[in-house]
TORVEXTI-483844 format. One record per residue (C-alpha): residue in one letter; x, z negated, y negated. Coordinates in Angstrom, 3 decimals. Layout:
residues N
["a", [X, Z, Y]]
...
***
This chain:
residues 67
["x", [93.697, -118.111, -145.620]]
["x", [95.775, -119.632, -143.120]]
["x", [98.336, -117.717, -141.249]]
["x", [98.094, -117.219, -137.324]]
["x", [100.488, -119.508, -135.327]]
["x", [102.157, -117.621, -132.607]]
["x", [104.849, -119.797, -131.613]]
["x", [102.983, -120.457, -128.425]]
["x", [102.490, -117.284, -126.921]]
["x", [105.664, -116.386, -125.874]]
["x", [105.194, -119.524, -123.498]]
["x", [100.884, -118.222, -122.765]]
["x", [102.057, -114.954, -122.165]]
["x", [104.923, -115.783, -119.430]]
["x", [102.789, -118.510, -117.704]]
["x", [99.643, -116.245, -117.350]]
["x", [102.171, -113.532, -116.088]]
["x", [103.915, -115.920, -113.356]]
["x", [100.611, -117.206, -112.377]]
["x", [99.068, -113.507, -111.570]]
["x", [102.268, -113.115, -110.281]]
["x", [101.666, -115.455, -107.771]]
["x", [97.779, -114.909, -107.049]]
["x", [98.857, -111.248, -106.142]]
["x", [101.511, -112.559, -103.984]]
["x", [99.064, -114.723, -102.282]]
["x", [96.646, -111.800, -101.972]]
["x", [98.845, -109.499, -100.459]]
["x", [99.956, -112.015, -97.707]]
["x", [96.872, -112.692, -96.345]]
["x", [95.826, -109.264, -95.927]]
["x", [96.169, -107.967, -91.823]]
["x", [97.705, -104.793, -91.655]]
["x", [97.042, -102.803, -88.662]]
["x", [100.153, -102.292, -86.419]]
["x", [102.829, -99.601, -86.530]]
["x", [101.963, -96.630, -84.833]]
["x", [104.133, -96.963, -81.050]]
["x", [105.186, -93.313, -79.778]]
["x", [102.795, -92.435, -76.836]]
["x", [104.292, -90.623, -73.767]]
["x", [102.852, -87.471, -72.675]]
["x", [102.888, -86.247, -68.732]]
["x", [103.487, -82.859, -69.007]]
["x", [101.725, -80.977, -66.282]]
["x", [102.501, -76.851, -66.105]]
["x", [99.137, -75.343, -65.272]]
["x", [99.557, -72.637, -62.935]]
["x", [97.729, -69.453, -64.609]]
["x", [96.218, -67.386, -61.937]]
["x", [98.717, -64.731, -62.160]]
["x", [101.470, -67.066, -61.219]]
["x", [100.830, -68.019, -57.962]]
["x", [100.084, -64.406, -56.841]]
["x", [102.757, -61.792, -56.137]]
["x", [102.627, -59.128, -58.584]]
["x", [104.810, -55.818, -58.754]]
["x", [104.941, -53.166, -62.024]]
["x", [104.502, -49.575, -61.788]]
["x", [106.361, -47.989, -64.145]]
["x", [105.420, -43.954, -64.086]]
["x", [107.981, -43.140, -65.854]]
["x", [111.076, -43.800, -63.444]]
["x", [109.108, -42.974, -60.187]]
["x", [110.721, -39.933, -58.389]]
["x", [109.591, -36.435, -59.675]]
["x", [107.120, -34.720, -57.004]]
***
């Protein structure tokens, strides 16, 4: 029985991995990658609650003068 030759696939095994080497390359760059995410500027508008535009005083009991 003859015995397996495998002088040659040092040289099948580097080729084949240099040439998906290269198809992966060439896959990747044609892919379209959506655009990096830009910062988006906020207005900030204070919304006036309705007990902020009225005048408002507390009664505190506790320090009013004793009757």
């Amino acid at each position: 029985m003859p015995q397996l030759d495998t002088s040659t696939w040092f040289t099948t095994v580097i080729s084949s991995m240099i040439t998906l080497f290269i198809l992966f390359q060439l896959k990747i760059s044609t892919q379209s990658f959506p655009a990096p995410a830009s910062p988006k500027t906020f207005s900030t508008q204070k919304t006036k609650t309705p007990w902020e535009s009225k005048w408002t005083k507390i009664y505190l009991p506790l320090l009013s003068p004793q009757q």
